[in-house]
C-alpha positions as CSV (number, residue, x, y, z in Angstrom):
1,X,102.8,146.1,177.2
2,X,101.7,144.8,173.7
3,X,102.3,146.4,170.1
4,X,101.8,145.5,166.5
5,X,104.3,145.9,164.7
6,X,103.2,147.0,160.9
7,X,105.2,147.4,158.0
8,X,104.6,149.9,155.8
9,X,105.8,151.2,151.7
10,X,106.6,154.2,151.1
11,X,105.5,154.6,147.8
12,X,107.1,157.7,146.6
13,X,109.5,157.5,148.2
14,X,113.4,156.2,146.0
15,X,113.5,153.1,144.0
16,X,115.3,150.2,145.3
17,X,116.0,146.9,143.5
18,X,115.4,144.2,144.6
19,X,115.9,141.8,142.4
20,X,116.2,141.0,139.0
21,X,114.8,138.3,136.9
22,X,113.7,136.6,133.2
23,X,110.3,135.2,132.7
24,X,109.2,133.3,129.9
25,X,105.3,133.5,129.1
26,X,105.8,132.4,125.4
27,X,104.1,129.3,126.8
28,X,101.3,130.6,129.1
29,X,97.9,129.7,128.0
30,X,95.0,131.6,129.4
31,X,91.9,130.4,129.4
32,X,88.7,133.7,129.5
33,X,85.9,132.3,131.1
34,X,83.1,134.1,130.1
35,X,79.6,134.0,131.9
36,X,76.7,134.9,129.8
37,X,72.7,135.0,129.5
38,X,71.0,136.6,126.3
39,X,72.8,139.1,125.6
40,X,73.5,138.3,122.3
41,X,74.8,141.0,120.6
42,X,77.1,141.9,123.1
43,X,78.7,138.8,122.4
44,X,78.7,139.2,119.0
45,X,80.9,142.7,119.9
46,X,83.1,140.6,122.4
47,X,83.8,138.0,119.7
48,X,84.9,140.8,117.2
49,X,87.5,141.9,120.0
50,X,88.5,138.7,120.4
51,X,88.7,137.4,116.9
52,X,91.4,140.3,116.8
53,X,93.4,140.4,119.5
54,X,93.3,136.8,120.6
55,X,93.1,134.8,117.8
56,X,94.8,137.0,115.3
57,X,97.9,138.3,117.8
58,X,98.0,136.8,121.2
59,X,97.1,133.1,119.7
60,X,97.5,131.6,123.4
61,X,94.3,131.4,124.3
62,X,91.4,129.3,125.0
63,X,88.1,130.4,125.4
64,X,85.1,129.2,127.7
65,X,81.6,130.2,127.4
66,X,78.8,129.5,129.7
67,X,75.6,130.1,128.7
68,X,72.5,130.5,131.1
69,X,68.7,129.5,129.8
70,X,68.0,128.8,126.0
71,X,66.8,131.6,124.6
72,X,70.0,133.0,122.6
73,X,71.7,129.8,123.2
74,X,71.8,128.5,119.5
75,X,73.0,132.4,118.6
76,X,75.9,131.7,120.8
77,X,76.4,128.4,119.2
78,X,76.4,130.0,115.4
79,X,78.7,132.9,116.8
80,X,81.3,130.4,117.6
81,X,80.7,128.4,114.8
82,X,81.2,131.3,112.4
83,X,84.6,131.7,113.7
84,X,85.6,128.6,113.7
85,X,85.3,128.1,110.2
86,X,86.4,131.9,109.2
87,X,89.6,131.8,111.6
88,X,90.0,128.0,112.1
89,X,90.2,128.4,115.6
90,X,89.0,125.4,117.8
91,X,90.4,126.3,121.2
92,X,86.8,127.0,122.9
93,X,84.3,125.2,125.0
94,X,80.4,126.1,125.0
95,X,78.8,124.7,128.3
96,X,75.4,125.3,128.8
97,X,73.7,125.4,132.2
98,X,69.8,125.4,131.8
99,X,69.3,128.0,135.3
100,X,68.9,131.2,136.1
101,X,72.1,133.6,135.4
102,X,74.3,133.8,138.4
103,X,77.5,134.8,137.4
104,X,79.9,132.9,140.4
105,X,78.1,130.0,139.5
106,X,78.9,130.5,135.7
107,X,83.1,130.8,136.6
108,X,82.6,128.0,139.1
109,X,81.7,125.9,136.3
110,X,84.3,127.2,133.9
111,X,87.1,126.6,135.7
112,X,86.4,123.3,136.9
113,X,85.2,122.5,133.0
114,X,89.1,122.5,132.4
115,X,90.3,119.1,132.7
116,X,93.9,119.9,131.5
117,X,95.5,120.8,135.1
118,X,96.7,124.1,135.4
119,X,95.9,127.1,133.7
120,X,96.0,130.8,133.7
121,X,92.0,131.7,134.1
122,X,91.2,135.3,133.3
123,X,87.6,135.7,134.3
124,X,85.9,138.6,132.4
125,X,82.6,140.1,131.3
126,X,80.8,140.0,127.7
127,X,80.7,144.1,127.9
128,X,84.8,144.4,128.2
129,X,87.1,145.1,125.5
130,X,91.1,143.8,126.2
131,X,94.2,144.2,124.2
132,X,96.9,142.1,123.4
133,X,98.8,144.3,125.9
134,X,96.4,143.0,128.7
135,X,96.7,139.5,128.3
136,X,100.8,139.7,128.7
137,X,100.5,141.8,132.2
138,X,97.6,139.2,133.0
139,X,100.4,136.6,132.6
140,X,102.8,138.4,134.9
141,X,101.4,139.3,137.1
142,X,100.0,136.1,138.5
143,X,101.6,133.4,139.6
144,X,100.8,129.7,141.2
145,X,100.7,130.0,144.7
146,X,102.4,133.3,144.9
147,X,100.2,136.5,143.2
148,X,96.7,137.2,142.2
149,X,96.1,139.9,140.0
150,X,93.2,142.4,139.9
151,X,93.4,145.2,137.6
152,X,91.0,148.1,137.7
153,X,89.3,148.6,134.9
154,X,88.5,151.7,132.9
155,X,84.9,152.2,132.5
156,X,83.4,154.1,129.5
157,X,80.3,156.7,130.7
158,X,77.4,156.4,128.4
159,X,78.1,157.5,124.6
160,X,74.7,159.3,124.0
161,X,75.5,161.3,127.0
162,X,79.0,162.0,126.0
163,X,79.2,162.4,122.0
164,X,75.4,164.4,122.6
165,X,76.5,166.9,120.3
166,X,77.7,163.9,117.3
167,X,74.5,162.9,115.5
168,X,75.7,159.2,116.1
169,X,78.5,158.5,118.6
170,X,82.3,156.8,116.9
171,X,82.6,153.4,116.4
172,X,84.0,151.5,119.9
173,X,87.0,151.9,119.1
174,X,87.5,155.4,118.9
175,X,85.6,155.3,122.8
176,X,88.2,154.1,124.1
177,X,90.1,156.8,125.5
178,X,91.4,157.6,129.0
179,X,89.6,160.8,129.8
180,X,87.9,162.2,132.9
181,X,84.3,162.7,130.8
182,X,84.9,160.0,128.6
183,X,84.9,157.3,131.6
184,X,86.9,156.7,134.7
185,X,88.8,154.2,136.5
186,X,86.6,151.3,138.6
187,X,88.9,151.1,141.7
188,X,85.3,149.5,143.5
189,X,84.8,146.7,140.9
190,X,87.1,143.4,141.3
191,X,85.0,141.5,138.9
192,X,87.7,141.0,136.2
193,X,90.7,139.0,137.3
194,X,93.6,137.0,136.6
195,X,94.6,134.0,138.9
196,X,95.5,130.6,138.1
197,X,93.0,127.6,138.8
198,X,94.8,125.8,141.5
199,X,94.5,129.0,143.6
200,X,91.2,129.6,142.7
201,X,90.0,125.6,143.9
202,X,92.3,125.7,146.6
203,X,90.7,128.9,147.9
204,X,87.1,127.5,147.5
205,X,86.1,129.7,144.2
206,X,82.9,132.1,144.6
207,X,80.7,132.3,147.5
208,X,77.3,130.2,145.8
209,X,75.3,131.9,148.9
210,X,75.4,135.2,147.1
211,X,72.2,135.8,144.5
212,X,71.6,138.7,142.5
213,X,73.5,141.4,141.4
214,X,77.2,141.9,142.9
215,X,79.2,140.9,145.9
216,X,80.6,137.8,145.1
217,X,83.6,139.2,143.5
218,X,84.2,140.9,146.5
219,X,83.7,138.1,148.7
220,X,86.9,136.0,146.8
221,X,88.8,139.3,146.6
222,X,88.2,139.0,150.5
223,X,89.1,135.9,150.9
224,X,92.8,136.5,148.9
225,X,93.3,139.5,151.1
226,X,93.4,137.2,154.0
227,X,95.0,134.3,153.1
228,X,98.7,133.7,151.9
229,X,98.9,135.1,148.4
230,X,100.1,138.6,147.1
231,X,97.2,140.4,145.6
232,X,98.1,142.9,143.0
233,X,95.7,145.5,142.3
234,X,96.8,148.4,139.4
235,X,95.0,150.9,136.8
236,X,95.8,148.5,133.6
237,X,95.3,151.4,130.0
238,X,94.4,147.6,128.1
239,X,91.2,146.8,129.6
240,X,88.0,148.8,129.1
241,X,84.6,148.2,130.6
242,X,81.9,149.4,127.4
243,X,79.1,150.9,128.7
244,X,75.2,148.8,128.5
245,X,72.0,149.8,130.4
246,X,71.9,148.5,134.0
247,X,68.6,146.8,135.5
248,X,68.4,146.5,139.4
249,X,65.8,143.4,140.1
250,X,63.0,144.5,142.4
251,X,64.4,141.1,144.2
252,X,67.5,142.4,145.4
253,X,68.7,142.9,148.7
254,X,68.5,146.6,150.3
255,X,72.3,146.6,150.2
256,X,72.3,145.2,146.8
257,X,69.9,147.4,145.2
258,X,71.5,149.8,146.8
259,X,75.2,148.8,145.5
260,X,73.5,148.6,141.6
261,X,71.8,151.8,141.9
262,X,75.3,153.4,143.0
263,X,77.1,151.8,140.1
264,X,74.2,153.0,138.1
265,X,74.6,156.4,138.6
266,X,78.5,155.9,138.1
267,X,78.4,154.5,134.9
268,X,76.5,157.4,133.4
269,X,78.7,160.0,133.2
270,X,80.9,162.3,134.8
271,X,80.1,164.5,137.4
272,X,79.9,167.6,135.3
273,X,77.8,166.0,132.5
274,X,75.6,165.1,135.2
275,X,75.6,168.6,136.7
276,X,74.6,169.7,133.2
277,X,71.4,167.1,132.8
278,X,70.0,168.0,136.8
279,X,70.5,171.8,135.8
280,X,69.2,171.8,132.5
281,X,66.2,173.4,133.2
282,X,68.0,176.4,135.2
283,X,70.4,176.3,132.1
284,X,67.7,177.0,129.3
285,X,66.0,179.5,131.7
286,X,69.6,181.7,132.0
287,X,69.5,181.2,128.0
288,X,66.3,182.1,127.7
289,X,66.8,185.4,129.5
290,X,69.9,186.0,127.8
291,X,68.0,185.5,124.5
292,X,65.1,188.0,125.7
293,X,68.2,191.4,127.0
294,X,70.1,190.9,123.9
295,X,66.8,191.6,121.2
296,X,65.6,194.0,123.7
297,X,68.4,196.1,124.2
298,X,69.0,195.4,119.8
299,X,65.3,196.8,119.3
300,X,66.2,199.7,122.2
C-alpha cells in the first residue's frame, strides 16, 4: 500500500500571508542578451525602445549583442555607435560570432561573455518591446538560487490584417494594446526570461543539440521544472512580442516545421479575422446577392 502524497494551491481560494518583506533592487543590474542575424531594422526599432526606457529611465542596464554572419554586422556596429555618442551610454558589448544563427548558442555566448560574476540576465528577442515596468518585475521575481522567472508575453497579430480598414496602420506604440484581435497572450512560448547567471551555468544553459527553429527554450524551461528552483510563470502587461513575417526552413524537423507553422498561423491574427479571410469569398458572394434584391426590388 503506496500513495503520493501531492500538495496542491488553491488559487481562488482566501489570501493568506505569509510573510512580509523589503527588497532593495536600486542596485540590480541586468544585463539583455540579445541574439541577432540581419535583421537590421528590427534592431534599429529595438534600439529606439531601448534608448527610452533603459537608458533614459531604468539606467541599470547593460546591453549584450551577438551578432551571427557579417552581412549587417557593421549596421549593428553604427547603431550602437550612434547611441553612444547621442546618449553617452557605454554599458554594451558587441560580440560577433562568424556562424550560422542559432539562437541558444547566441545566449550561451552572452552570458558567459560577462566576466563581472553575477548578474541578472534577461534574455530577449530583437522583435520585443519592454517597459521600464518590466525590467523592475524581472528583478523581483528572480532570485540566485531560489526563482526563475518566465513571463508570458503578449503577442501583437499582424497590423495589416488588423488596422485593414486604416490606409497605414499607427505607429508601434499605439499597437500596443491588450485586446483579444489586437494580439494575445503566448502562454506556449518561454523564449523570453529572467534568471541570474549562476543558475543558468550551474544548470548547463541551452541544449546546443537543438538546430533550427524552436525547442531549446523549452528544453531549459524543462530542465528548471525539474530541478530545485521556483519557476514563476505570469501574464506580465510590460512586455510585447511585435509582429515580423515568419520563414519555416525546408531543413527543419517534421516536429519543428510543424511547431513554426503552428506559431505561424497564431501570430496572424485572431480567430475571427481569420474566419473573415477563409470566408471571404462566401462573404462577397452574400454581398453580392444582397446588392442584386435591393436594386431589383428598388426597380420593382
Amino acid at each position: 500500500m503506496e500513495y503520493r502524497h501531492v500538495t496542491l494551491f488553491r488559487p481562488f481560494g482566501p489570501l493568506m500571508k505569509v510573510k512580509s518583506e523589503m527588497i532593495d533592487i536600486t542596485r540590480s543590474i541586468i544585463n539583455i542578451i540579445v541574439p541577432l542575424a540581419e535583421r537590421t531594422e528590427a534592431f534599429v526599432q529595438f534600439m529606439q525602445n531601448f534608448r527610452d526606457v533603459c537608458i533614459h529611465q531604468d539606467k541599470r542596464i547593460h546591453l549584450t549583442v551577438v551578432y551571427f554572419g557579417k552581412e549587417g554586422l557593421s549596421k549593428v556596429k553604427t547603431i550602437l555607435e550612434s547611441v553612444t555618442s547621442e546618449s553617452n551610454f557605454h554599458n554594451y558589448t558587441l560580440v560577433s560570432l562568424n556562424e550560422e544563427f542559432n539562437r541558444g548558442r547566441g545566449l550561451n555566448v552572452g552570458a558567459r561573455a560577462w566576466d563581472k560574476g553575477e548578474v541578472l540576465m534577461f534574455f530577449c528577442d530583437v522583435d520585443i518591446y519592454f517597459s521600464a515596468e518590466f525590467l523592475n518585475s524581472c528583478r523581483l521575481n528572480a532570485e540566485p538560487g531560489k526563482k526563475v522567472f518566465y513571463p508570458v508575453v503578449f503577442s501583437l497579430y499582424n497590423p495589416a490584417i488588423v488596422y485593414a480598414s486604416q490606409n497605414v496602420p499607427p505607429p508601434v506604440e499605439q499597437q500596443l494594446v491588450h485586446k483579444k484581435d489586437s494580439g494575445f497572450w503566448r502562454d506556449f512560448g518561454f523564449g523570453m526570461t529572467c534568471q541570474y547567471r549562476s543558475d543558468f551555468l550551474t544548470i548547463g544553459g541551452f541544449d546546443m543539440e537543438v538546430k533550427g527553429w524552436g525547442g531549446e527554450d523549452v528544453h531549459l524551461y524543462r530542465k528548471y521544472l525539474h530541478g530545485d528552483l521556483i519557476v514563476i510563470r505570469t501574464p506580465v502587461p510590460g512586455l510585447f512580442h511585435l509582429w515580423h513575417e515568419k520563414r519555416c526552413a525546408d531543413e527543419l524537423t517534421p516536429e519543428q516545421y510543424r511547431m513554426c507553422i503552428q506559431s505561424k498561423a497564431m501570430n496572424e491574427a485572431s480567430h475571427s479575422h481569420m474566419g473573415m479571410l477563409v470566408f471571404r469569398e462566401e462573404i462577397e458572394t452574400h454581398l453580392r446577392k444582397q446588392a442584386y434584391r435591393t436594386n431589383s426590388e428598388a426597380v420593382g
